[in-house]
C-alpha positions as CSV (number, residue, x, y, z in Angstrom):
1,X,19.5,9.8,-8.2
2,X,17.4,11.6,-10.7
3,X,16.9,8.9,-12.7
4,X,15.7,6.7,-10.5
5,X,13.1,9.5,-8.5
6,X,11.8,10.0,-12.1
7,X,11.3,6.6,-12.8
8,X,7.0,4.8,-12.7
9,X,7.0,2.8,-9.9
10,X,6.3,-0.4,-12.7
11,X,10.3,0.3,-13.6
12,X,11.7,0.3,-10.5
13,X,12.6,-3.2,-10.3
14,X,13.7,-3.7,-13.6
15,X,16.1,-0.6,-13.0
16,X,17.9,-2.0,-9.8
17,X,18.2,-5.3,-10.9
18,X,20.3,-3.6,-13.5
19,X,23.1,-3.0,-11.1
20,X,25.9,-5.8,-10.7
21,X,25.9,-7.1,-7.3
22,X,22.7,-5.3,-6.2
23,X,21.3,-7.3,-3.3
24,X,18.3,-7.0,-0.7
25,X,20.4,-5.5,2.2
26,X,21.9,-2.9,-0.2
27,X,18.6,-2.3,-1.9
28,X,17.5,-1.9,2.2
29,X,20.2,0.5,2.5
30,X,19.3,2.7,-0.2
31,X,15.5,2.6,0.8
32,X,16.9,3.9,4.4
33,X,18.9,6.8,2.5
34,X,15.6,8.1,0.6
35,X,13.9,7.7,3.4
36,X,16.2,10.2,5.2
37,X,16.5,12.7,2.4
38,X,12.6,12.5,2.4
39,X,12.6,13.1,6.2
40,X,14.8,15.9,6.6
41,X,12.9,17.9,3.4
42,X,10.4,19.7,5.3
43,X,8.4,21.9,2.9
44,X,10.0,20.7,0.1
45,X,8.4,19.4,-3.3
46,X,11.3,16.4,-3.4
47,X,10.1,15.2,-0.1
48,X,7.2,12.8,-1.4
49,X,9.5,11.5,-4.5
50,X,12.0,10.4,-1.9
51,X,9.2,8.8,0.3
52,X,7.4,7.0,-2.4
53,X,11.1,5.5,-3.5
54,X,12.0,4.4,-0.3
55,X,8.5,2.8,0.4
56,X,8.6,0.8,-3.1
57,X,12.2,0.3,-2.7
58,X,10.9,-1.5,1.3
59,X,8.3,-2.9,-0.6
60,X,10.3,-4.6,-2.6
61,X,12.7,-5.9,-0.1
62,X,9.4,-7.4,1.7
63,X,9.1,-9.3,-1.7
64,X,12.5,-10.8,-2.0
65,X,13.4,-11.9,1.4
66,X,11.7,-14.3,3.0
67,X,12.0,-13.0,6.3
68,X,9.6,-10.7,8.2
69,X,10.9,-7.9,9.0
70,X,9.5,-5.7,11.9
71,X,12.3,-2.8,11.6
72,X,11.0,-3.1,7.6
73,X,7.3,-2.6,8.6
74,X,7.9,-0.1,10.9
75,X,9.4,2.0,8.4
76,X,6.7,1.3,6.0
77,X,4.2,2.3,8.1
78,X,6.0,5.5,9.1
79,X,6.5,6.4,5.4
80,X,2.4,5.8,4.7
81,X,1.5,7.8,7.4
82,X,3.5,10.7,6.6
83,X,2.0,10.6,3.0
């Protein structure tokens, strides 16, 4: 997990794709996860690495899959506005 915080947003993709079997739900998943950890660390100096992941990681997903997404959006736009 601290690898990929640390990473520039320009290696995030390149970095996922790396994983066998990675896939757009899972990538979803993971997004959902940061976006938790991000959530719940109030005060903390972790909390905008986690929500900057989890929005490129949604932004990403958005990319991928052809499908709209209004659960997807919603948590983009909740991630923006906290930032």
């Amino acid at each position: 997990m601290d690898t990929f915080i640390s990473l520039e947003k320009s290696e995030i993709e390149d970095y996922i794709s790396g994983f066998k079997g990675i896939s757009g739900p899972n990538i979803e998943l993971l997004a959902d996860v940061l976006k938790e950890m991000g959530t719940a660390r109030t005060g903390s100096a972790m909390k905008r690495e986690y929500l900057e992941r989890a929005l490129e990681l949604y932004k990403l997903c958005n990319s991928a899959d052809k499908t709209f997404s209004f659960d997807r959006e919603s948590k983009i736009s909740e991630i923006e506005n906290t930032l």
